[in-house]
C-alpha atoms as an extended CHARMM CRD file, in Angstrom:
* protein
*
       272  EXT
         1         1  UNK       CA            -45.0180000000       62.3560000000        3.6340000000  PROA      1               0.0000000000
         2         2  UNK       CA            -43.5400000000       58.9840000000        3.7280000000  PROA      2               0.0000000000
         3         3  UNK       CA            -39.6460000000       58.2990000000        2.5250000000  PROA      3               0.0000000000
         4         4  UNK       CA            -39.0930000000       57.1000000000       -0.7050000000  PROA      4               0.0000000000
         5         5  UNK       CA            -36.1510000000       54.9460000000        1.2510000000  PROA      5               0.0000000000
         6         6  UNK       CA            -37.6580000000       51.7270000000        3.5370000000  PROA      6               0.0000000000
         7         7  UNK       CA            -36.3900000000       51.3830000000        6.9550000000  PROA      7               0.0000000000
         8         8  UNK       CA            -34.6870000000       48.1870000000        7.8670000000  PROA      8               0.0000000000
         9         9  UNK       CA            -37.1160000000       48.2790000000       10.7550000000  PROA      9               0.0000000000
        10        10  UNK       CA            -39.9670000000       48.9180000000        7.8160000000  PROA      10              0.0000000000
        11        11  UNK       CA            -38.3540000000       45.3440000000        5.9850000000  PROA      11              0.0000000000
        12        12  UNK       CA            -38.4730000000       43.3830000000        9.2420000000  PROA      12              0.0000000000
        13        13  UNK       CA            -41.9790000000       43.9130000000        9.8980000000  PROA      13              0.0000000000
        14        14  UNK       CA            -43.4100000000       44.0090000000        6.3150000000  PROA      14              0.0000000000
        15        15  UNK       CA            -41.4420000000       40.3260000000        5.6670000000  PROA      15              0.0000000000
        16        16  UNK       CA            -42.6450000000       39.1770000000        9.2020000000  PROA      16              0.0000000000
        17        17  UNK       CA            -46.2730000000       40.0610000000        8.5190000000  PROA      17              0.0000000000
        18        18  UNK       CA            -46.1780000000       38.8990000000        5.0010000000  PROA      18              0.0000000000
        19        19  UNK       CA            -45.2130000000       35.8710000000        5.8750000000  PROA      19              0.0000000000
        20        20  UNK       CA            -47.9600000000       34.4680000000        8.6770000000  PROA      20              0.0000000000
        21        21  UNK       CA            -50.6470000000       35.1300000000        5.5610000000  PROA      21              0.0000000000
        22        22  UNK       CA            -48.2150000000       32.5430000000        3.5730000000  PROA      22              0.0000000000
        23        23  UNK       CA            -47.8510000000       30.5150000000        6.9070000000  PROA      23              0.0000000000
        24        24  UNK       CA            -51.5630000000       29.8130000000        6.7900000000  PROA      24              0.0000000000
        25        25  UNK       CA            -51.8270000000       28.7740000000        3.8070000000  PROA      25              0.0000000000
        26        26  UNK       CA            -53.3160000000       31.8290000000        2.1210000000  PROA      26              0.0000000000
        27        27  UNK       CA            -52.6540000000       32.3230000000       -1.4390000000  PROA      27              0.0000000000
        28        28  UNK       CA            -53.3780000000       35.8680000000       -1.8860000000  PROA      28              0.0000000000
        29        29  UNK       CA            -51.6970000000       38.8740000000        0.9350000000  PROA      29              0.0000000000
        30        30  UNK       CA            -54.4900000000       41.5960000000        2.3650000000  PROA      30              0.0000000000
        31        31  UNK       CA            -52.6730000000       44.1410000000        1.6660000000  PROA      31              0.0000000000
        32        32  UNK       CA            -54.6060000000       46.8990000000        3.1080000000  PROA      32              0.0000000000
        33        33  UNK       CA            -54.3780000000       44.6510000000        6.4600000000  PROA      33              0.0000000000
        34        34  UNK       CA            -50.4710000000       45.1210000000        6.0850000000  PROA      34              0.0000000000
        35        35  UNK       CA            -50.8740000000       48.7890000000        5.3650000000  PROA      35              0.0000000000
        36        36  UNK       CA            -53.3090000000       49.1790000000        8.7070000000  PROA      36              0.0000000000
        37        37  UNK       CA            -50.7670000000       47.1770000000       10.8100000000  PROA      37              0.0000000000
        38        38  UNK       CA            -47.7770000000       49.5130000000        9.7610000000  PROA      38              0.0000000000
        39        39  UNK       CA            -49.4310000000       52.0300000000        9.5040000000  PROA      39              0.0000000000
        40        40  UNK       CA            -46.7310000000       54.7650000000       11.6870000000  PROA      40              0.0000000000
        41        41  UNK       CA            -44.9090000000       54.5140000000        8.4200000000  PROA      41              0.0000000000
        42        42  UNK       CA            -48.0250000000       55.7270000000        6.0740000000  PROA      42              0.0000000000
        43        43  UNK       CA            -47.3430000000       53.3780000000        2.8880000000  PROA      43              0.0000000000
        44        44  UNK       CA            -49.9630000000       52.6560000000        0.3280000000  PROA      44              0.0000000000
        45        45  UNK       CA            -50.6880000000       48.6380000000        0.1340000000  PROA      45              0.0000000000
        46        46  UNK       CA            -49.7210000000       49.1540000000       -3.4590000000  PROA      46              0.0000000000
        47        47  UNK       CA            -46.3540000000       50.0570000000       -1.7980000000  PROA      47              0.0000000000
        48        48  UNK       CA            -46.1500000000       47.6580000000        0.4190000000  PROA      48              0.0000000000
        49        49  UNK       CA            -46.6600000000       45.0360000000       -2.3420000000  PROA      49              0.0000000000
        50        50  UNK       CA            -44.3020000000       46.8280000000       -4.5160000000  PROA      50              0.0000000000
        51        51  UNK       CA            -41.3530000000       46.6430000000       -1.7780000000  PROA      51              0.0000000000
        52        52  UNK       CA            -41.8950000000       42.6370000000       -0.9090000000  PROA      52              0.0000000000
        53        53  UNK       CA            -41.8300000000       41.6240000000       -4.5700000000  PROA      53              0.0000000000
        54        54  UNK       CA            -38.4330000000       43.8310000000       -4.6970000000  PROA      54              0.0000000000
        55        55  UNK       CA            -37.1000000000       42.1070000000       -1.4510000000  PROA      55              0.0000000000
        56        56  UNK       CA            -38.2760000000       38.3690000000       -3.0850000000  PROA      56              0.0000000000
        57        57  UNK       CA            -35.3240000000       37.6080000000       -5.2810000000  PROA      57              0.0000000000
        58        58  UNK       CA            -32.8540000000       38.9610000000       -2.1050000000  PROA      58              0.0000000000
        59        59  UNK       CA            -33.6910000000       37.1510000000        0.3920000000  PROA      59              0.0000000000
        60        60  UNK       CA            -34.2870000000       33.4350000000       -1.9830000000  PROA      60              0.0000000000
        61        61  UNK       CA            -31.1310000000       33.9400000000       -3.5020000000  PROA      61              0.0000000000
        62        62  UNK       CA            -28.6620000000       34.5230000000       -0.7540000000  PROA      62              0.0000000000
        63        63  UNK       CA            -31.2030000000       32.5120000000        1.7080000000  PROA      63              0.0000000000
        64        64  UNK       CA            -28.6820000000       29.3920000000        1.2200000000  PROA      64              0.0000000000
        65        65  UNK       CA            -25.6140000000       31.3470000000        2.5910000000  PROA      65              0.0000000000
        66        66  UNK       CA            -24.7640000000       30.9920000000        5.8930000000  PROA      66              0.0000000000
        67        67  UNK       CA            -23.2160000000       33.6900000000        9.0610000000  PROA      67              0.0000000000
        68        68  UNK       CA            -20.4690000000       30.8320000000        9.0560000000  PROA      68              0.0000000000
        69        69  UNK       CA            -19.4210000000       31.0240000000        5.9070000000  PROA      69              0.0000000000
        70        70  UNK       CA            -18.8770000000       35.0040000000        5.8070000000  PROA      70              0.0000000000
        71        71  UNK       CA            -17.1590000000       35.5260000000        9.2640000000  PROA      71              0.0000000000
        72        72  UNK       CA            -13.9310000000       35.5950000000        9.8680000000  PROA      72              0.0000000000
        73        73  UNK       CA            -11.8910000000       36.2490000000       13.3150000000  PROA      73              0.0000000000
        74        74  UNK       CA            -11.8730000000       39.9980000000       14.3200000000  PROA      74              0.0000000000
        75        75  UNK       CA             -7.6830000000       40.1490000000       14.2420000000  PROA      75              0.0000000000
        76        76  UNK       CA             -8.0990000000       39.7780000000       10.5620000000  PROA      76              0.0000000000
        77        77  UNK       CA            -11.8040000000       42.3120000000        9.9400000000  PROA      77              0.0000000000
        78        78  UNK       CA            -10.5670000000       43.0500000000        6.0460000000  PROA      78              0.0000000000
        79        79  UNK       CA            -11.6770000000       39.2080000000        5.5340000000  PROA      79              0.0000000000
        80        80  UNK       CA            -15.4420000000       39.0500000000        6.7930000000  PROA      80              0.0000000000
        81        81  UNK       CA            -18.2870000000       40.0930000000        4.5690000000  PROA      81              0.0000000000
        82        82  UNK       CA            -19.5360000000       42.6720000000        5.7910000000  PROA      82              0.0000000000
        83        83  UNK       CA            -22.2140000000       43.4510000000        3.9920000000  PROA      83              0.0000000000
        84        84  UNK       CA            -24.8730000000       46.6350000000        3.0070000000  PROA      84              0.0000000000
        85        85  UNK       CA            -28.4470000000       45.0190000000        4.1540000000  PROA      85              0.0000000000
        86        86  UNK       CA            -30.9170000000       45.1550000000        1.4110000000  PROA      86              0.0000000000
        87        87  UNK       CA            -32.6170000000       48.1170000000        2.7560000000  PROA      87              0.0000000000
        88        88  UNK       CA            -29.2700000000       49.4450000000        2.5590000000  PROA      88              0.0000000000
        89        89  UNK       CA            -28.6090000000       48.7460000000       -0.8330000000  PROA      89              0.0000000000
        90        90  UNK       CA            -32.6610000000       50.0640000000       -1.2360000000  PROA      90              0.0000000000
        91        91  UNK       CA            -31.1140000000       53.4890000000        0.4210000000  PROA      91              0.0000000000
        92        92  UNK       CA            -28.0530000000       53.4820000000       -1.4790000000  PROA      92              0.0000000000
        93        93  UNK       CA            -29.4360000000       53.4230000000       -5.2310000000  PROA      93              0.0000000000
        94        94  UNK       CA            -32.2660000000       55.9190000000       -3.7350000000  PROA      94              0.0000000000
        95        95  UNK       CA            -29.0740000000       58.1880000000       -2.9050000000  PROA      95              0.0000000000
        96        96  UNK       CA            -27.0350000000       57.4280000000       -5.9400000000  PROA      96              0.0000000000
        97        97  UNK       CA            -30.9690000000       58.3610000000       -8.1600000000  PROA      97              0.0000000000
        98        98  UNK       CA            -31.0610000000       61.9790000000       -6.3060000000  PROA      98              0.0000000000
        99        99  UNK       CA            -27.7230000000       62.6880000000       -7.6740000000  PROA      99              0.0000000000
       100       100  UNK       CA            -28.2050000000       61.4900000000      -11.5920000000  PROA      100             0.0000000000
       101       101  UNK       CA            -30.3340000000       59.1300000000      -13.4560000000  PROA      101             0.0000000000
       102       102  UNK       CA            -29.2900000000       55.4420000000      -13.5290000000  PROA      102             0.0000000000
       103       103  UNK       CA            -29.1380000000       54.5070000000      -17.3890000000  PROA      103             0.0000000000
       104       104  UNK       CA            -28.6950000000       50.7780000000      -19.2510000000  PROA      104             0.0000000000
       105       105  UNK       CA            -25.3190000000       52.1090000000      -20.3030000000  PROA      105             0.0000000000
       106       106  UNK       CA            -24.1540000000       52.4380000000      -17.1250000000  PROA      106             0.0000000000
       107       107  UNK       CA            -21.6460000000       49.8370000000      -15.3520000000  PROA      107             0.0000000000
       108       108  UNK       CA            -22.0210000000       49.3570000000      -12.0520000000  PROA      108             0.0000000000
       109       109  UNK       CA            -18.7760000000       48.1580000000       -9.3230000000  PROA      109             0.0000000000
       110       110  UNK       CA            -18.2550000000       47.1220000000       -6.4320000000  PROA      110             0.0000000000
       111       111  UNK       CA            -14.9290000000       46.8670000000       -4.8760000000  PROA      111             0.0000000000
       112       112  UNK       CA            -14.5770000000       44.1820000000       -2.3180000000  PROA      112             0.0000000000
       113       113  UNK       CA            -17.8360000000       42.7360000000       -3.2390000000  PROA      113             0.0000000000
       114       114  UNK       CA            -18.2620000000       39.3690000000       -0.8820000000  PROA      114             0.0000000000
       115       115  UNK       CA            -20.9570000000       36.9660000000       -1.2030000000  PROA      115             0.0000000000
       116       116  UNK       CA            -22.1610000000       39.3460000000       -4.1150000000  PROA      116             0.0000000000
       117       117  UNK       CA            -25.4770000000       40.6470000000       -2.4110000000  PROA      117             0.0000000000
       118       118  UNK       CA            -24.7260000000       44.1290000000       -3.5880000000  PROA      118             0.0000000000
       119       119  UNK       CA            -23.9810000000       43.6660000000       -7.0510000000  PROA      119             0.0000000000
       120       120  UNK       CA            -26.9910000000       41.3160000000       -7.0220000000  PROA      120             0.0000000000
       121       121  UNK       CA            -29.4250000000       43.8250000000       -6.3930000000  PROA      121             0.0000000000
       122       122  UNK       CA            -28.2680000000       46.6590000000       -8.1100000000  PROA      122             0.0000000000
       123       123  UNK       CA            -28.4740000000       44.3460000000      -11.2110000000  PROA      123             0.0000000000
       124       124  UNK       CA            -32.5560000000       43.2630000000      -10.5740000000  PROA      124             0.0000000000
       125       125  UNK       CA            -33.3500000000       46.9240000000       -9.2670000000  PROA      125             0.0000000000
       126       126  UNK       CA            -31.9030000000       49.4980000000      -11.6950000000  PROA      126             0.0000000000
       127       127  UNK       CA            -31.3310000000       49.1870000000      -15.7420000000  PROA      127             0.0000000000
       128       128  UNK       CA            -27.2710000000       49.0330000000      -15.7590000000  PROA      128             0.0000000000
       129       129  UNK       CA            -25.9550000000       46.6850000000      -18.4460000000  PROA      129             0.0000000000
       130       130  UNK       CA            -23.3190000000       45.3370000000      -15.8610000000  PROA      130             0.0000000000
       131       131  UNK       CA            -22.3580000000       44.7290000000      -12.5190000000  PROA      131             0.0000000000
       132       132  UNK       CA            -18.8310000000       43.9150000000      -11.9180000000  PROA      132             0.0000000000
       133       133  UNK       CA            -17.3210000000       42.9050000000       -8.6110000000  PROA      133             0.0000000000
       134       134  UNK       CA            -14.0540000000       42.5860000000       -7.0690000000  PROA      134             0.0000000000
       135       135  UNK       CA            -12.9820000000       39.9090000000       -4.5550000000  PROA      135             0.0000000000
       136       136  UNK       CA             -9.8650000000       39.0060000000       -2.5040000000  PROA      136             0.0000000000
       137       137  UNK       CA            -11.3300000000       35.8180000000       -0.9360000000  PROA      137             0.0000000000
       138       138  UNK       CA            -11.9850000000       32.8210000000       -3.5340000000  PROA      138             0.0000000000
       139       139  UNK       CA            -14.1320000000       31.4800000000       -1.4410000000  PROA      139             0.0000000000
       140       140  UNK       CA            -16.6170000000       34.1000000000       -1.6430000000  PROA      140             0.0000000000
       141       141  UNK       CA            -16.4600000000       34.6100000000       -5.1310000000  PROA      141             0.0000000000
       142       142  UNK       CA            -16.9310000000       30.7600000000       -5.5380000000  PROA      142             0.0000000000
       143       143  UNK       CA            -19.9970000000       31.3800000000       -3.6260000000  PROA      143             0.0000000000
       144       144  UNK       CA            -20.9000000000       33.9260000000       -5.1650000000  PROA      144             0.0000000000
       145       145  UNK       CA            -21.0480000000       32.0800000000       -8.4750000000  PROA      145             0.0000000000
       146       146  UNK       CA            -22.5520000000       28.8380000000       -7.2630000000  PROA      146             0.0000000000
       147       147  UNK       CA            -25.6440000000       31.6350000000       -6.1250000000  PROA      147             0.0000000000
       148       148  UNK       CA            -25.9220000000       32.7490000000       -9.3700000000  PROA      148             0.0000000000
       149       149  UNK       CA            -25.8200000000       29.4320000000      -11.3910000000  PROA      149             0.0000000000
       150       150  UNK       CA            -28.4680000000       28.0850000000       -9.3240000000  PROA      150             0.0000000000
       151       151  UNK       CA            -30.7240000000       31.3020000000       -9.9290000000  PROA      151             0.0000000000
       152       152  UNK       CA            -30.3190000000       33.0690000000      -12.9540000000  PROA      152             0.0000000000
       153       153  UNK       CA            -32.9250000000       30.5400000000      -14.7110000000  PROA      153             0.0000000000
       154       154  UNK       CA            -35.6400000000       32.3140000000      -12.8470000000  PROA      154             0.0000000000
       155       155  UNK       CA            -33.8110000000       35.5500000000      -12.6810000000  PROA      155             0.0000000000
       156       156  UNK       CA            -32.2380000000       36.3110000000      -16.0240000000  PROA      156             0.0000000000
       157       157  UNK       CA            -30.9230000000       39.4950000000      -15.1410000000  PROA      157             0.0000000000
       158       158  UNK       CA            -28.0370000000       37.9120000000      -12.8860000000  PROA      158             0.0000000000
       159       159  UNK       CA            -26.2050000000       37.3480000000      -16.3360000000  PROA      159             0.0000000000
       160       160  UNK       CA            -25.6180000000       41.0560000000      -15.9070000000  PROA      160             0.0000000000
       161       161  UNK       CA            -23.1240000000       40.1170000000      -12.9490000000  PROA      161             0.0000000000
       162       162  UNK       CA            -19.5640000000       39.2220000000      -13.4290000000  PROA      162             0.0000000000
       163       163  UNK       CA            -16.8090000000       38.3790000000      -10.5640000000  PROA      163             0.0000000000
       164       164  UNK       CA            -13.5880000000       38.3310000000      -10.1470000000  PROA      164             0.0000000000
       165       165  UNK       CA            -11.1030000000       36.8100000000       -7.3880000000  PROA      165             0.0000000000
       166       166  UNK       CA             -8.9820000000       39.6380000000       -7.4230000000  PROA      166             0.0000000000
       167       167  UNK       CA             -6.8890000000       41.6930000000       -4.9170000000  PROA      167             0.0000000000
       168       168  UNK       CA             -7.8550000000       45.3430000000       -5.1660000000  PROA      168             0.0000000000
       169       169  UNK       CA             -4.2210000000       46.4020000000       -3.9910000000  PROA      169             0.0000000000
       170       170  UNK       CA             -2.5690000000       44.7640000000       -6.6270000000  PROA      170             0.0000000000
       171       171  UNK       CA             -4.5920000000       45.4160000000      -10.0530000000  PROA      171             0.0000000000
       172       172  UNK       CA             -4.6560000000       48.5870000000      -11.5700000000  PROA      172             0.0000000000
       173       173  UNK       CA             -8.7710000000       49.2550000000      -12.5090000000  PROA      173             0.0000000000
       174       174  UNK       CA             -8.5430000000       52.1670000000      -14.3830000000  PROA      174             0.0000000000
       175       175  UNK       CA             -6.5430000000       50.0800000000      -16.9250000000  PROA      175             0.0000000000
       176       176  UNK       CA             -8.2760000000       46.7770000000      -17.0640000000  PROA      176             0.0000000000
       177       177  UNK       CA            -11.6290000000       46.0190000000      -18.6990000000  PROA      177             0.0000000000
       178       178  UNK       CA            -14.3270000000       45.4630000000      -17.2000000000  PROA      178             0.0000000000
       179       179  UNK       CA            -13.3210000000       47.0150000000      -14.1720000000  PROA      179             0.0000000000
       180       180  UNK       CA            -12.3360000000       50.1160000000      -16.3260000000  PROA      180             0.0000000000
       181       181  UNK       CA            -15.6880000000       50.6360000000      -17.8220000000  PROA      181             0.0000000000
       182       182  UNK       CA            -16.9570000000       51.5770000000      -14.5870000000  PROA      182             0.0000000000
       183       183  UNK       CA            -19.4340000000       54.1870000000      -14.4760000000  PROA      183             0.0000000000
       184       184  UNK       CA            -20.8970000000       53.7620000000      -10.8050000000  PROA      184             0.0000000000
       185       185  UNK       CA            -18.1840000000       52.9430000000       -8.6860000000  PROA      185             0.0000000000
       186       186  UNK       CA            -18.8380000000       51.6360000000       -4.8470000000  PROA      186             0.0000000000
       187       187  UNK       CA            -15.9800000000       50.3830000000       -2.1530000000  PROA      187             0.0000000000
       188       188  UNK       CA            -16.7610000000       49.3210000000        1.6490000000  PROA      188             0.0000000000
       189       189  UNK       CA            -13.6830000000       50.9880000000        2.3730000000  PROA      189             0.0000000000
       190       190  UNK       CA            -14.4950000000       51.1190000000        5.6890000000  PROA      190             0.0000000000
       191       191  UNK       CA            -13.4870000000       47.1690000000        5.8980000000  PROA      191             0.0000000000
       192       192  UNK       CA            -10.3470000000       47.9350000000        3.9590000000  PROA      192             0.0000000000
       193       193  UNK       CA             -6.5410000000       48.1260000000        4.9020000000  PROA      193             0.0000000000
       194       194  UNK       CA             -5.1460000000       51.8980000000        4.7230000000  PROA      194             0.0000000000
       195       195  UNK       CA             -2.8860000000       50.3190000000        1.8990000000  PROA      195             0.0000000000
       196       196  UNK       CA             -5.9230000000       49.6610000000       -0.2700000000  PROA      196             0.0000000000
       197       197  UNK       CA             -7.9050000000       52.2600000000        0.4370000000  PROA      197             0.0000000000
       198       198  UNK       CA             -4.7930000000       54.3680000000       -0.9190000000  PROA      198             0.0000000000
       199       199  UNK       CA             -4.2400000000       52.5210000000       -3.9560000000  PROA      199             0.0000000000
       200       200  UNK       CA             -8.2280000000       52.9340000000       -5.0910000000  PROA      200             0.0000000000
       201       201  UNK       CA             -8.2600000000       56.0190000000       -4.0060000000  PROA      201             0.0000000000
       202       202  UNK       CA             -5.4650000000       57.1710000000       -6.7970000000  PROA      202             0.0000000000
       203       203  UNK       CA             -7.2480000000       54.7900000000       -9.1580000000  PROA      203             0.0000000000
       204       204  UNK       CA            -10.2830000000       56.3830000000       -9.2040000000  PROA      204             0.0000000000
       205       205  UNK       CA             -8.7900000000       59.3410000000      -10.5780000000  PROA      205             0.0000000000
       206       206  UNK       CA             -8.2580000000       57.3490000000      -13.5440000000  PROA      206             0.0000000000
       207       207  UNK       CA            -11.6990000000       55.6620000000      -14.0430000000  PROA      207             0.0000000000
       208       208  UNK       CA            -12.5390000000       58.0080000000      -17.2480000000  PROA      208             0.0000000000
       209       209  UNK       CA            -16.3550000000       56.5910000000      -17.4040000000  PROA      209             0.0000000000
       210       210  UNK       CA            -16.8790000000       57.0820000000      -13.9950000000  PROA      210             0.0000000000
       211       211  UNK       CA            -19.5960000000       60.0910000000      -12.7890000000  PROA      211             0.0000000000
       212       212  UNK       CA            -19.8360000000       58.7490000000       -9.3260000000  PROA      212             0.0000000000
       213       213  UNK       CA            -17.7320000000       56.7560000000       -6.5440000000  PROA      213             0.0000000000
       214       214  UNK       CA            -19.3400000000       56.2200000000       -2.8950000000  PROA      214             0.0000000000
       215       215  UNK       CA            -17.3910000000       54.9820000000        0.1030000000  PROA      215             0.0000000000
       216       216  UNK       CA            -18.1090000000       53.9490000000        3.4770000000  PROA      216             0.0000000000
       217       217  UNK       CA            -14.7850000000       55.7760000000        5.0320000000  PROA      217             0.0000000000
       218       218  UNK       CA            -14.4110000000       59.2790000000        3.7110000000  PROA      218             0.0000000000
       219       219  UNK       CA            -11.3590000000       60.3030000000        1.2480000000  PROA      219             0.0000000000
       220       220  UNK       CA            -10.8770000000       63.3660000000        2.8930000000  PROA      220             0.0000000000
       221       221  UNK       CA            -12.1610000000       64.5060000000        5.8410000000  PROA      221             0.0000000000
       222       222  UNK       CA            -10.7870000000       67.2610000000        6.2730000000  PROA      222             0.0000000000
       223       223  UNK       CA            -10.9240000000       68.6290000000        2.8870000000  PROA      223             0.0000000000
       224       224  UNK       CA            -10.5410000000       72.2390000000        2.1840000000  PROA      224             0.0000000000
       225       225  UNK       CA             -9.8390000000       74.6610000000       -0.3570000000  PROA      225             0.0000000000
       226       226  UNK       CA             -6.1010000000       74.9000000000       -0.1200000000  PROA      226             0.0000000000
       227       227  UNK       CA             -6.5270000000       70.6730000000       -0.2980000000  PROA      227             0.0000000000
       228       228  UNK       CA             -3.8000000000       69.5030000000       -2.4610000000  PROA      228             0.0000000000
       229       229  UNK       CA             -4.9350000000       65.4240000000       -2.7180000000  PROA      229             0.0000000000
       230       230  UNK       CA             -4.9320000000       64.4080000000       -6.3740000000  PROA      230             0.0000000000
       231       231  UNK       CA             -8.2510000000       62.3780000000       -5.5360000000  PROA      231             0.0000000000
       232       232  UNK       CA             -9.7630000000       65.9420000000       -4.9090000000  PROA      232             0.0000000000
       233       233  UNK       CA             -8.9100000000       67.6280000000       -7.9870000000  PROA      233             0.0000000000
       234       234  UNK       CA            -11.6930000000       65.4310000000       -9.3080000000  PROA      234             0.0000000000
       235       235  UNK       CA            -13.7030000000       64.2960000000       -7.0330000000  PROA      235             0.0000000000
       236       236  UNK       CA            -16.1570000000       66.1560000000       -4.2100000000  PROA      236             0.0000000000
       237       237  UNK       CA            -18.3610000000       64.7970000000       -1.6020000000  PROA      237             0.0000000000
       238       238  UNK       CA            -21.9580000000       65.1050000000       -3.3150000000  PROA      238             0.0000000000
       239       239  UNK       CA            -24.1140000000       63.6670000000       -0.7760000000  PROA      239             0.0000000000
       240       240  UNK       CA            -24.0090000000       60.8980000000        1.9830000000  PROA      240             0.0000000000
       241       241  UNK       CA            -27.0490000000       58.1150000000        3.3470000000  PROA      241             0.0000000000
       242       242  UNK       CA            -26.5110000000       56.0220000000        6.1010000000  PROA      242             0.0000000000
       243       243  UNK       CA            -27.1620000000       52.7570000000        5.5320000000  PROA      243             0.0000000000
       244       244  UNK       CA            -27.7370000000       49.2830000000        7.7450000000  PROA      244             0.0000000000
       245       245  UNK       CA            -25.1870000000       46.9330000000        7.4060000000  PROA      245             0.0000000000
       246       246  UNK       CA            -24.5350000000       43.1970000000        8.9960000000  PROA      246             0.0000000000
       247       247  UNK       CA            -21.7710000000       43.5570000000       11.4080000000  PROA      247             0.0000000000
       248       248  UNK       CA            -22.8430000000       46.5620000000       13.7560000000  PROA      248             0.0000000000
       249       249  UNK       CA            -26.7550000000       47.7110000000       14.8790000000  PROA      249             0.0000000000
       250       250  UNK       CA            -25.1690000000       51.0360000000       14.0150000000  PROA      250             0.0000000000
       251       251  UNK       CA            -25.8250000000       52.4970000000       10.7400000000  PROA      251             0.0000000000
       252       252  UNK       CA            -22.6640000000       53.3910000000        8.5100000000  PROA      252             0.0000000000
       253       253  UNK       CA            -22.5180000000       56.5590000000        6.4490000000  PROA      253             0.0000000000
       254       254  UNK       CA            -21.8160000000       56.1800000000        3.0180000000  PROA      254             0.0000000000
       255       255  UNK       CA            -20.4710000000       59.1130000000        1.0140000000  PROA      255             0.0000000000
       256       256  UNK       CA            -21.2840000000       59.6470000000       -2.6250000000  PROA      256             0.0000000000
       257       257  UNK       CA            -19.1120000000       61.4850000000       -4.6060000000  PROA      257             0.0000000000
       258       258  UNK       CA            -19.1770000000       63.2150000000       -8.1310000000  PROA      258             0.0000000000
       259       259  UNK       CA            -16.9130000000       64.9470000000      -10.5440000000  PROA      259             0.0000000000
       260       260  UNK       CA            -15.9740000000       68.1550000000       -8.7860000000  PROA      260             0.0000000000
       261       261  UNK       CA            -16.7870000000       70.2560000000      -11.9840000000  PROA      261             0.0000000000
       262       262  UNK       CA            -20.0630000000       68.8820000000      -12.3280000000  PROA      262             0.0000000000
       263       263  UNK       CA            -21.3550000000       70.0450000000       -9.3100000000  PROA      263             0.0000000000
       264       264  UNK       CA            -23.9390000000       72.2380000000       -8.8380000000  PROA      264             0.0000000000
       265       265  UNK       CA            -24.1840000000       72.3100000000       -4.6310000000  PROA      265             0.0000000000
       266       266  UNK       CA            -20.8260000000       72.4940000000       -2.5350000000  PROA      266             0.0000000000
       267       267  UNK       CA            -22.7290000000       71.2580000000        0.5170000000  PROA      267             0.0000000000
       268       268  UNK       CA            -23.1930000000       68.3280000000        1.9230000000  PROA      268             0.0000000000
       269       269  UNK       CA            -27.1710000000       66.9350000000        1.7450000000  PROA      269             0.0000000000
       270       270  UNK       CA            -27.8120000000       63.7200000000        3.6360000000  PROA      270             0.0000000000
       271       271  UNK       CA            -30.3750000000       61.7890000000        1.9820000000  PROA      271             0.0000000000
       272       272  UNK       CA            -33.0310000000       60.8890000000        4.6090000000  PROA      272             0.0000000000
């Protein structure tokens, strides 16, 4: 039984062999070709079709930002964009979907959001009303915006996403609209000074609408029952996914979090 979740491996290859039937000027894909050529990973062509028309509006919307502009010198690693891969993303919603349904009143954030591919997809893959994101850099979220100007003709659903130059350490989100009408709430933490993780960290306790956080550095590792963190009077690791991400061949674990009286599981489940 094939995962619901594509491979970034899976991506590569279906884009790569996709592509030579455009190359040659066919108009129309063989899709039960593509299935027979991938076939170690046992997808339907109707899959395979599925996935590439969900991977279009990615890869032609970001296709005009370069490495250059999103790297920054490794004494300073808070500043690069390091950013989920789409299959990543693909993984994440899959993860955040086993854990409660994603509904059109939901607002989805994403704390140190970058070039914006994150909040991008989530807003032409799942039904929220919003996608919000947070960034230090101007730069980025200038970039950010000059992507979505240039596409949201052909992809309406970009009017969805709103960003914001804005230093997570030094605005209080649980008090501010949008940022306070959060409902999904998601922070690369793991690219993050200690100082901001901590101050997000108490702010989430504060995010009333909020049913689930995920992070890519745990809260509490070492969390226990005697655990006397405010962050864990509400919150409890739900579930984690690891996830492919642009600046290591290494996976990262990201760990999805709920409301620690709605659970119904005290165990960790990885999401495969």
């Amino acid at each position: 039984m094939p995962s619901t979740t594509f491979l970034e491996e899976e991506d590569k290859m279906l884009v790569q062999i996709a592509s030579k039937y455009l190359e040659q000027g066919s108009k129309r894909i063989a899709w039960k070709d593509v299935a027979r050529k991938m076939k170690r990973w046992k997808r339907s062509p109707e899959e395979l079709a599925r996935r590439i028309n969900s991977l279009k509006p990615i890869a032609t919307i970001f296709e005009s930002v370069t490495r250059q502009e999103v790297v920054y010198p490794g004494c300073s690693p808070h500043l690069n964009a390091g950013e989920i891969l789409p299959s990543g993303v693909s993984a994440l919603i899959a993860a955040i979907q086993h854990v409660g349904v994603i509904q059109p009143a939901d607002v989805f954030m994403d704390i140190g959001s970058g070039v914006g591919n994150v909040i991008v997809q989530f807003a032409l893959t799942t039904p929220v009303r919003a996608c919000v994101g947070i960034e230090i850099r101007d730069q980025f979220v200038d970039r950010c915006h000059d992507v979505l100007g240039e596409n949201v003709a052909t992809w309406p659903d970009l009017q969805k996403v709103e960003v914001y130059a804005v230093d997570a350490n030094q605005v209080e989100l649980s008090m501010i609209y949008p940022f306070s009408s959060s409902t999904i709430v998601f922070a690369n933490n793991l690219r993050f000074e200690p100082a901001t993780t901590n101050h997000i960290t108490s702010e989430f306790l504060f995010l009333t609408d909020a049913w689930l956080s995920a992070v890519t550095s745990e809260i509490c590792p070492r969390h226990n029952s005697m655990c006397t963190q405010e962050f864990c009077s509400r919150w409890m690791v739900h579930s984690f996914v690891d996830v492919p991400v642009s600046w290591t061949s290494n996976t990262v674990t990201v760990y999805l979090y709920t409301e620690e009286k709605s659970l119904t599981i005290t165990t960790n489940v990885k999401i495969c």
